[in-house]
N, C-alpha and C positions, 0 to 999 in steps of 0.2 A: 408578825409584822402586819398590820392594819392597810398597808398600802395596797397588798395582794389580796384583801379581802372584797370580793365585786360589790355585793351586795348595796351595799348604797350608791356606792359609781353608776351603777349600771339602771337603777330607778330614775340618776337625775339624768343620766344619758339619753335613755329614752322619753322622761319626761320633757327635755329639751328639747331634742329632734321631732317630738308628736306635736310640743307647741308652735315649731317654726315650721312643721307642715301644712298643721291647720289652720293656724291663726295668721302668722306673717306672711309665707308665704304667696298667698291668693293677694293681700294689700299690695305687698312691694310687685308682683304681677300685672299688676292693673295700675301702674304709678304711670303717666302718659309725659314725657317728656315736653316742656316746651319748646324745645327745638325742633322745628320740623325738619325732615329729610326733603331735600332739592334736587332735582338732576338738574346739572352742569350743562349747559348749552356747549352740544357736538361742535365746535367751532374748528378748523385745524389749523395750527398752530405754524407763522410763518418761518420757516427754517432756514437760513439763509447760514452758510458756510462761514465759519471763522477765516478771518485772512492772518496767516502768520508774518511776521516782519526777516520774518530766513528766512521762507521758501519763496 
C-alpha cells in the first residue's frame, strides 16, 4: 500500500513547513493593518431605569 509509505509525504511536508517559516511567515508578520486601533472615549453611559406599564 503506497499510502503508508512516508518517504515522499514527509520531504513535501517538511519542504512545506520550512518554506512557510522562512519565507511567508516573516511577510504575513510584518503585513500592517490599515485599520488603526482607537481607545473609546471613557464616557459613562446614562442609565436610567426602564418604567414597566404593571408595576
Amino acid at each position: 500500500m503506497p499510502q503508508l509509505n512516508p518517504d515522499p509525504w514527509f520531504l513535501i511536508l517538511s519542504s512545506t513547513w520550512l518554506t512557510y517559516i522562512v519565507i511567508l511567515q516573516p511577510k504575513i508578520s510584518s503585513y500592517l493593518s490599515m485599520n488603526h486601533i482607537t481607545n473609546k472615549n471613557s464616557m459613562t453611559a446614562n442609565t436610567n431605569p426602564w418604567t414597566w406599564p404593571w408595576t
